[in-house]
C-alpha positions, 0 to 999 in steps of 0.5 A: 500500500501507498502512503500517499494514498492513506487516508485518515477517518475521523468522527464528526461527534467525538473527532476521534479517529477510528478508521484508515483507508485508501483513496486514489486522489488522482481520480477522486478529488473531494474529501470521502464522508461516510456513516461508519460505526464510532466506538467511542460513541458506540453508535453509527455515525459520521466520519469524514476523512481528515489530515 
């Protein structure tokens, strides 16, 4: 796996980071958002992708 194509993300209630992934910034150039399970909050909420 690429380092340049690792992603960080990030809980929008807690802003703890629960997940990483992988996304090809040369063909998708907006950030990702998605609805993931946060442990912390222990429900499904939103993670956008972060720094």
């Amino acid at each position: 796996m690429s380092q340049d194509n690792l992603i960080k993300m990030k809980c929008e209630v807690c802003k703890s980071v629960n997940y990483h992934s992988t996304r090809n910034k040369k063909k998708i150039k907006e950030k990702l958002e998605m609805k993931k399970y946060c442990r912390k909050c222990r429900k499904h909420t939103l993670h956008k992708e972060s720094k």
